[in-house]
N, C-alpha and C positions, 0 to 999 in steps of 0.2 A: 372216682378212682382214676388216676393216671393213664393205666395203662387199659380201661376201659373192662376189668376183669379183677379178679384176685390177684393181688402181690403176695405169693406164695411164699417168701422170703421170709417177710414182714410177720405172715402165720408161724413162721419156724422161728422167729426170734419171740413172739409171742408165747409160745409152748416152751421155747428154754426160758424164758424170764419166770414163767409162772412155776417150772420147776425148781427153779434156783430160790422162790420164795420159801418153796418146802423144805430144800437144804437149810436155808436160812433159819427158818424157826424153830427146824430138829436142830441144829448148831447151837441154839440159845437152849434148849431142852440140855444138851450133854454136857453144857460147860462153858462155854463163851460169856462172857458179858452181856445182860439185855436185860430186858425185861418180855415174859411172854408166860402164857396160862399158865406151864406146870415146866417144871425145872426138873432133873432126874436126881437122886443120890446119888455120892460116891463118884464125886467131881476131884480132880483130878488137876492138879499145876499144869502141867504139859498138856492137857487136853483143853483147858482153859485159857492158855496163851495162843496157840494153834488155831482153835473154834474161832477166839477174838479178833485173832488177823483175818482168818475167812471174811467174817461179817461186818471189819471193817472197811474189808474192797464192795462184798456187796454191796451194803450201805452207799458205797460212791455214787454208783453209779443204776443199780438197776430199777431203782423207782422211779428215779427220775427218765430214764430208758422208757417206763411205762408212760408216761407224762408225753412224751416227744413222741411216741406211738401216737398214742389220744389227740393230741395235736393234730397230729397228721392229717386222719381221719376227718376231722369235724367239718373244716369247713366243703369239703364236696357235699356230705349229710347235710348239712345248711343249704349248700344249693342247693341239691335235689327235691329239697322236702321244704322248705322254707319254713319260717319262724317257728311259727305254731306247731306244726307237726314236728318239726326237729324236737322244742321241746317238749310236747307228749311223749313222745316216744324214748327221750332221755328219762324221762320223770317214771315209764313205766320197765325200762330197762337197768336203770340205777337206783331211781326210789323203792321202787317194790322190791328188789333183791336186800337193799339198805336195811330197809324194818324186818326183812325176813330175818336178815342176820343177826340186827340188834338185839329183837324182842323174842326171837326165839333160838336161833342157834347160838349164840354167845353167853346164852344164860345157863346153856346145857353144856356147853365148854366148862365153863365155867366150876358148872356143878362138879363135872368128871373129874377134872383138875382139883378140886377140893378134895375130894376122897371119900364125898354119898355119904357125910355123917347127920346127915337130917333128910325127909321128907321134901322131893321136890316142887311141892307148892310152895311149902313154907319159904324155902330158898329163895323161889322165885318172887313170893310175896317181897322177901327184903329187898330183892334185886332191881322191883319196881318202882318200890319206895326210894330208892338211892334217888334217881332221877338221872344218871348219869350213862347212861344208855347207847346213846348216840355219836358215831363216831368209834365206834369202841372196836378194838384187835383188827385185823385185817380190812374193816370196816371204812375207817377212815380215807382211805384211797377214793373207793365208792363215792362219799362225801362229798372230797373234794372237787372229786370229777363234774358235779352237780354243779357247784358253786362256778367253778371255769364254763360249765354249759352253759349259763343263765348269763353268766357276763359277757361271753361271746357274742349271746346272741343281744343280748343289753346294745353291743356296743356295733352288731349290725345292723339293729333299727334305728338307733339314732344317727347312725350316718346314713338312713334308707338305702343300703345298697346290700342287691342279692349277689355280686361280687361276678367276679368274670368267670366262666366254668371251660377257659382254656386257658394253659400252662403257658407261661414266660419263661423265656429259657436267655436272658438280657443276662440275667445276673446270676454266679457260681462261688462256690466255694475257694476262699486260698487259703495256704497254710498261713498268711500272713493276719486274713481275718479272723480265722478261728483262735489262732495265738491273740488274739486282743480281746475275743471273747471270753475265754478261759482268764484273763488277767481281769477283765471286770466283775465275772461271776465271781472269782477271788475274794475283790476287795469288797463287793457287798455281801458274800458270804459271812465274811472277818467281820463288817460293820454290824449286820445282822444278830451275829453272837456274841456281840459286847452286851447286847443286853437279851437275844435268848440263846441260852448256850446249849450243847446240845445235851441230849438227853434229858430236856426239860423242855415237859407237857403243856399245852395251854387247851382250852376250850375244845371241844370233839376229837382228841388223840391229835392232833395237828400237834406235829413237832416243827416248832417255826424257824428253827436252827435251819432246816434243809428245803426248805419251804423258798428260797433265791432260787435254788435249781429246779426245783420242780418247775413254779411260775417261768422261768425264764428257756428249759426244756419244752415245755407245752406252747411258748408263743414261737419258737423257731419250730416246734410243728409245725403248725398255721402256716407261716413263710414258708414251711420246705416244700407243702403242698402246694400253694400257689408257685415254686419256681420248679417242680416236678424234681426235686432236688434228692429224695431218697430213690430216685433212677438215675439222675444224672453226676453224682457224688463220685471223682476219678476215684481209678481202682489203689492207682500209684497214691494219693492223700488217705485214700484210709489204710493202707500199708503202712505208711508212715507212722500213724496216730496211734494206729495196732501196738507198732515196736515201742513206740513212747510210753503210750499204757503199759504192756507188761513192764518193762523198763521200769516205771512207776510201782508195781504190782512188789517186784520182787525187791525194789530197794527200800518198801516200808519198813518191814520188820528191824534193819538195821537204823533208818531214822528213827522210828519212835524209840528205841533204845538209846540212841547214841544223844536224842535232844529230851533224854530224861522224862519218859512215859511213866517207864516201872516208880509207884508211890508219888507220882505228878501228874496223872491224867490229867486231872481238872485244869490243869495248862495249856491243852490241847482242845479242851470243848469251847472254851470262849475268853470271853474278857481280853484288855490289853494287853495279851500276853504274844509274844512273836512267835513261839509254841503256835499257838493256833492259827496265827497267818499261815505258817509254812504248812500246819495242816489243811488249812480251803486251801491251798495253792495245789498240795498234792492232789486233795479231794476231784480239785474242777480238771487237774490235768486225767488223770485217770478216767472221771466219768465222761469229758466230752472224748478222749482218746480211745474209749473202749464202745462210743455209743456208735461212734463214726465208723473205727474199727472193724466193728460186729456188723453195723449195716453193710458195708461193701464184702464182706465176707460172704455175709449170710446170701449176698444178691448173689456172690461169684458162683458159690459151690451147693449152695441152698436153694437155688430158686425154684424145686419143683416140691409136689406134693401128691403122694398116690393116699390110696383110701385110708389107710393108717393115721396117714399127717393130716386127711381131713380133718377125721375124728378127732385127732388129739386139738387141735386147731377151733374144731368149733366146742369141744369142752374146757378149753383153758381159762375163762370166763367161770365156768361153774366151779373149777377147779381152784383157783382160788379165792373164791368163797366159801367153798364147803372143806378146804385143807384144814384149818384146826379143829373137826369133828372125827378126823379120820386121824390125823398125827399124835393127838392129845391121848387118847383110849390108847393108842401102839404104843406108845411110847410108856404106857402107865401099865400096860400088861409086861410088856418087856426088862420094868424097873428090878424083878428078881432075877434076871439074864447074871451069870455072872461073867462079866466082858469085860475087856479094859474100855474106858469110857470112847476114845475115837474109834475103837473097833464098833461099838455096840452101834453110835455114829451112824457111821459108814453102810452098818447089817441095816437098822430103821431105813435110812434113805432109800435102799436098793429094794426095801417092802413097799415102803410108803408110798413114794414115786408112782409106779405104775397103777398101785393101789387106789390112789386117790381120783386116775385121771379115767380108772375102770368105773370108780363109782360118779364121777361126773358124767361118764357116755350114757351109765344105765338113766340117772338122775333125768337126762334129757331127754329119755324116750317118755317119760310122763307126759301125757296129755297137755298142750296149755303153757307148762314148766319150761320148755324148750326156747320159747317164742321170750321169755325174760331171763334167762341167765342160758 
């Protein structure tokens, strides 16, 4: 760790990412485009264009956010603990949570979301049988993470080096590099979705459309930790990036109208189409604008944490894992509510939210449980 302690900052941007998941998947629940467990009735035009812009700024940028967090992270974990023990303790803090979720919480989402019209063995027998398990709803993250931990460390033993465990401070941020980075992540974005477009699945939920930013978020982790760069990042460049992202933020809705969204998405998700260039281009300005953004933010005005932010801090990890167990059932009780759809929205979030991060604090006090998610 950089600063030889917690980066308290880093935890408070951790706790809003993992809340904004839950906005995220109740946003596909009331109306938005997506795909996730259990969708509400009495979806709504306006509530549906509205939820879709929400999720398509998400979408930009916040997983990939979680990615450049992870990043961060690994390799001090790598030094501290070297190979082996790094990955034990991955295998027992992302594997063991992984099969938790696959083989037992997702098939009870699952179930809820269907609406209990069979016997939950029987269910679960078919669920078995599919074979398609792994990977599967929020899950996928987890996965990936495993797969970036194995190759990291793949790629520290065969250069035999435990790496240096002091920060370089040689090398910094310009607005000039970052602008060449966003035009690259662009153009392999664009190249990437000629042939997988977005919203199209392959192999353990990996959607490989987004899969340029994640990989290339997670190895400028790596780099920012070795140049202690999530402390040394001027305040003055992520002010900048800040205004460029909203800037971004609020002049979607009039792009994807103006370059013909409405009855043309599919122009926008991939293929040779210049439609989708301009959309990676937004994509990469927005997500690196808002990740850089939010980190000098979050250092300026955020950097401390009293007992609250511990907790919410050390349950964000469980929190999103166990968020579609606790959104799916509310959301399915709440389906008689009679609400305009973003009002009902808005009332879920303001439950759910705290809801979910009470039952992650309790979750943690089990014996043993704490010590893996």
């Amino acid at each position: 760790m950089p600063q030889g302690g917690r980066v308290f900052f880093v935890d408070n941007l951790r706790v809003s990412l993992t809340a904004l998941v839950i906005v995220h998947h109740l946003a596909i629940t009331y109306g938005a485009l997506g795909a996730w467990y259990y969708q509400g009735p009495n979806k709504d035009m306006l509530a549906t264009v509205v939820l879709s812009i929400l999720i398509a700024i998400d979408q930009a940028f916040f997983m990939g956010f979680f990615f450049l967090i992870s990043g961060y992270f690994t390799p001090g974990s790598y030094d501290r603990k070297g190979g082996r023990t790094f990955l034990w303790e991955r295998c027992l803090c992302l594997g063991v949570p992984l099969l938790i979720y696959d083989l037992v919480l997702d098939p009870l989402v699952l179930y809820m979301a269907g609406g209990i019209h069979q016997s939950y063995w029987s269910f679960y027998s078919a669920f078995l049988l599919k074979g398609q398990m792994i990977g599967d709803g929020p899950s996928w993250f987890i996965l990936a993470l495993i797969y970036f931990a194995v190759l990291y460390a793949l790629g520290r033993w065969l250069t035999r080096q435990r790496g240096s465990r002091t920060m370089t401070e040689s090398h910094t941020l310009t607005f000039r590099s970052i602008l060449l980075f966003v035009l690259a992540l662009t153009v392999v974005t664009f190249v990437v979705r000629f042939w997988c477009p977005l919203n199209s699945y392959t192999i353990f939920g990996f959607q490989l459309a987004e899969f340029a930013q994640y990989i290339s978020l997670f190895v400028i982790g790596l780099m920012a930790y070795r140049r202690n760069l999530f402390l040394r990042l001027p305040d003055v460049l992520g002010r900048v990036w800040l205004r460029i992202a909203i800037g971004a933020m609020l002049a979607f809705p009039i792009m994807i109208i103006a370059l013909g969204a409405i009855g043309h998405a599919d122009l926008f998700e991939g293929g040779w189409h210049w439609q989708a260039l301009i959309y990676a281009l937004w994509e990469s300005v927005a997500c690196v604008g808002l990740c850089i953004g939010l980190l000098t933010l979050f250092r300026k005005h955020l950097n401390t944490q009293g007992m609250v932010g511990k907790v919410l801090a050390e349950s964000a990890y469980t929190v999103y894992l166990i968020h579609p167990l606790i959104i799916v059932p509310l959301a399915y009780v709440a389906r008689t509510l009679v609400l305009y759809p973003l009002l009902k929205w808005a009332l879920v979030v303001l439950i759910a939210v705290p809801l979910c991060f009470f039952t992650g604090y309790v979750l943690r006090k089990i014996p043993l449980l704490h010590k893996i998610v």
